[in-house]
Structures are given as C-alpha cells and as structure tokens.
C-alpha positions in Angstrom: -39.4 101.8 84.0 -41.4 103.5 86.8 -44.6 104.5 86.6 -44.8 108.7 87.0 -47.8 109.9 88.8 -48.5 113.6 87.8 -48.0 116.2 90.8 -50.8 118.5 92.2 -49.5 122.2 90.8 -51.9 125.1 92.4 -52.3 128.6 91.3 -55.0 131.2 92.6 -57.6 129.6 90.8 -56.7 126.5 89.1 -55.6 123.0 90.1 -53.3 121.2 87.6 -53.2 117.6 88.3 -53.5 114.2 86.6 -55.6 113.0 84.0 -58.4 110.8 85.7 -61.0 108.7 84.2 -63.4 111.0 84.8 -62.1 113.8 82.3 -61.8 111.7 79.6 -66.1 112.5 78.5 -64.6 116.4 78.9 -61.3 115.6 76.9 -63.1 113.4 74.3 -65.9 115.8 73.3 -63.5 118.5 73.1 -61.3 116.4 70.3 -64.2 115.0 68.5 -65.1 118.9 67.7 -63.8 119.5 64.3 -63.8 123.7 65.4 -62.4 123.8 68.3 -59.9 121.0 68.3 -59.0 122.2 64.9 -55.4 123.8 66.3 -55.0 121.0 68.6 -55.7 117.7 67.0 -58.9 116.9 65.5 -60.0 113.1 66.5 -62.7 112.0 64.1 -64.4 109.0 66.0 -64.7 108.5 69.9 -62.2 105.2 70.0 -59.3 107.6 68.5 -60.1 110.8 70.5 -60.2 107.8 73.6 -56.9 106.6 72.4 -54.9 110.2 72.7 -56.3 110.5 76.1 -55.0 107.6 77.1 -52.1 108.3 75.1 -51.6 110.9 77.4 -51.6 108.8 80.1 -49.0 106.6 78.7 -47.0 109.8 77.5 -46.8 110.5 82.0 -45.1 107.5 82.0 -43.0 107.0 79.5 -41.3 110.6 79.9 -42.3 111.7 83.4 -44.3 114.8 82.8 -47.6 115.2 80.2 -50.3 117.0 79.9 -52.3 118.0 83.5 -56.0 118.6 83.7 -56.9 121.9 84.7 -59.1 122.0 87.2 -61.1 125.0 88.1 -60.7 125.7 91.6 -64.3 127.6 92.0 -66.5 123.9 90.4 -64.2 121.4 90.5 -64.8 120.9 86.5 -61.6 120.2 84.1 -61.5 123.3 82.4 -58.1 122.1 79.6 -55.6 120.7 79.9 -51.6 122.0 79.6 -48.6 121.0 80.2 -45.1 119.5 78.4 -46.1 117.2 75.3 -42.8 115.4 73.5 -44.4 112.5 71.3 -42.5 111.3 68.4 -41.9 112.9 66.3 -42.1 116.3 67.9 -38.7 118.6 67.3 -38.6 118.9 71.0 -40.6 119.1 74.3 -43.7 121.7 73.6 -45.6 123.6 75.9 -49.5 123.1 75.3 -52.8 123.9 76.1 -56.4 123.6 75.5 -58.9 125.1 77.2 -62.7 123.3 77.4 -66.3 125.1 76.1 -67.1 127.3 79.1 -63.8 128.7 80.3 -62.3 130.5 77.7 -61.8 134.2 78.0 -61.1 134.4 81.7 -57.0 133.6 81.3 -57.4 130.0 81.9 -54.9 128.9 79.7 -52.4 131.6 80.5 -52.8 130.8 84.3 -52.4 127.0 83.7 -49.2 127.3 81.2 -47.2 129.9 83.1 -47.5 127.6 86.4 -46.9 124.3 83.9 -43.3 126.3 82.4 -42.3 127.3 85.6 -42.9 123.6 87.1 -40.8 122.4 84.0 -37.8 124.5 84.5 -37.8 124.4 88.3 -38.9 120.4 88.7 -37.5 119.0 85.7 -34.4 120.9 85.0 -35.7 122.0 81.1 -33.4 124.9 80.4 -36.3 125.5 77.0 -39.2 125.1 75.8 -41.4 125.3 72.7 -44.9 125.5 71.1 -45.9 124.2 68.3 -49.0 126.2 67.4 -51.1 125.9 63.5 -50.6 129.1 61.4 -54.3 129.7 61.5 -54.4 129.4 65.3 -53.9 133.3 65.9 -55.5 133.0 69.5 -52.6 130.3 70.4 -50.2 132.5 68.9 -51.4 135.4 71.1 -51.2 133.6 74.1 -47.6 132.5 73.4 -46.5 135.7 72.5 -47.8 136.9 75.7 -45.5 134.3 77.9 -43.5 135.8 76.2 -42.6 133.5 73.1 -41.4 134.0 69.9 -41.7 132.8 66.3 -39.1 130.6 65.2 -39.4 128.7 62.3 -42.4 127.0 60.0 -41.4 123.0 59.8 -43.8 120.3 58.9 -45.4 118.3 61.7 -46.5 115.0 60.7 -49.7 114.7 62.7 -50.7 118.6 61.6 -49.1 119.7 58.8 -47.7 122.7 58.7 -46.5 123.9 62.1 -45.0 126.9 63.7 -42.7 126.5 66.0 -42.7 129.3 69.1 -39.5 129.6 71.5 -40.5 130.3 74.9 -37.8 132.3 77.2 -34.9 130.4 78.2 -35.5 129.0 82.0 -32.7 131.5 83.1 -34.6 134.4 82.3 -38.0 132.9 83.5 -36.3 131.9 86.6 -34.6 135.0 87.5 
C-alpha cells in the first residue's frame, strides 16, 4: 500500500489541506465538546478524541482521500475540517464537515464542502456522494440541502445511532 498525502485544494478564502500535527489541539477540543461535537462524534476523554484524529490520518491512507483541514486563508488558523469519510461500517463514502468555535456563520463549511465534492468527482472519479447527518442536527441538514442534497432514508449507524442519510447530486449534474 502507498502512503496518500492529501492535496492543497484553494478557494477564495480557504485552504484545504492535510491534517498536521499542529491541528490536532484545534481537532481534539472540538471532539471533547459534548455540544458542539454532538452531530459529529462526541469523544469523551482526550486519548479517544486523539485516536480519531489520527484515525483520520490513517483513513488518508488506507483509502486515498479523508478529511482536509480547513484553513482560513485570512489567519492561517484550521477553521474544520471536510472532506470524503468511508470508515467501516459507513453505507458508502460521506461528504462531511465541521467547522471550529470562531468560524461559523461566515459559509465556511459550505465553501470548504462544495470545493471537497467537486475535488471528489473530478480527482477521484466518485460518480455520488452522501451525508450522513443526526436528525437533530437541523443546521447540517440546512447546509446539505443547500448543496443541493436530499433526504434519503433513516438507517442506523453504529457509532451514532440513528442517522439520516442525504444524497448529494450525481457528479454529472455537479459537473456539467
């Protein structure tokens, strides 16, 4: 197996790139927050939020793509994270995002996924793409439904419980 280093994406105003050592304080405070990692993937003590980010990591190379840091262009600070998440036993590759304390509200998120979709039907050849979002995570739903997703189905996740399942649009239409 080779060893996939993340590419550097660019939009107007963010960076996505690989995780670095760096943002795991950033990543791991966000996890270890019962609230605001509630939709994502609570992590109760430091060594298991620690252990997803470097699950992450492992996920770049085992697969070829992951999760990128999103880096705000303006500071320099990780500002989320996004990208294409397919761990076992997820139905099928996921579109994701987080977005850190401090940069929500300014279309971080929706800057970061649309440039991570496009990269995963251009680059990697993905003809679809889902998210799996927590009923009560109305603010992920939004943001879905705004690229353009759709409700699919309810299934149970085994990490989260119950989970809706969002279809983005097929890479034909994103790509035409």
């Amino acid at each position: 197996m080779t060893l996939t280093n993340a590419p550097r994406l660019e939009t107007k105003t963010l960076i996505l790139r690989g995780p670095r050592r760096e943002d795991a304080d950033a990543i791991i405070a966000f996890l270890r927050d019962p609230v605001r990692a509630h939709g994502f993937g609570h992590s109760e003590t430091r060594g298991d939020a620690w252990r997803w980010f470097t699950l992450n990591v492992g996920h770049w190379h085992w697969h070829g793509y992951g999760y990128f840091i999103i880096e705000d262009r303006a500071s320099g600070q990780p500002a989320g994270m996004t990208g294409i998440w397919n761990p076992v036993p997820w139905p099928e590759p996921e579109l994701g995002w987080l977005v850190l304390d401090g940069f929500e509200g300014k279309g971080v998120a929706f800057e970061a996924a649309t440039r991570a979709r496009l990269w995963a039907y251009q680059d990697l050849g993905f003809t679809t793409l889902t998210s799996n979002i927590v009923p009560s995570n109305d603010r992920s739903k939004r943001l879905a439904a705004r690229l353009g997703a759709q409700y699919e189905r309810t299934y149970h996740n085994e990490h989260m419980g119950e989970d809706e399942l969002w279809r983005h649009p097929p890479a034909s239409e994103v790509l035409a």
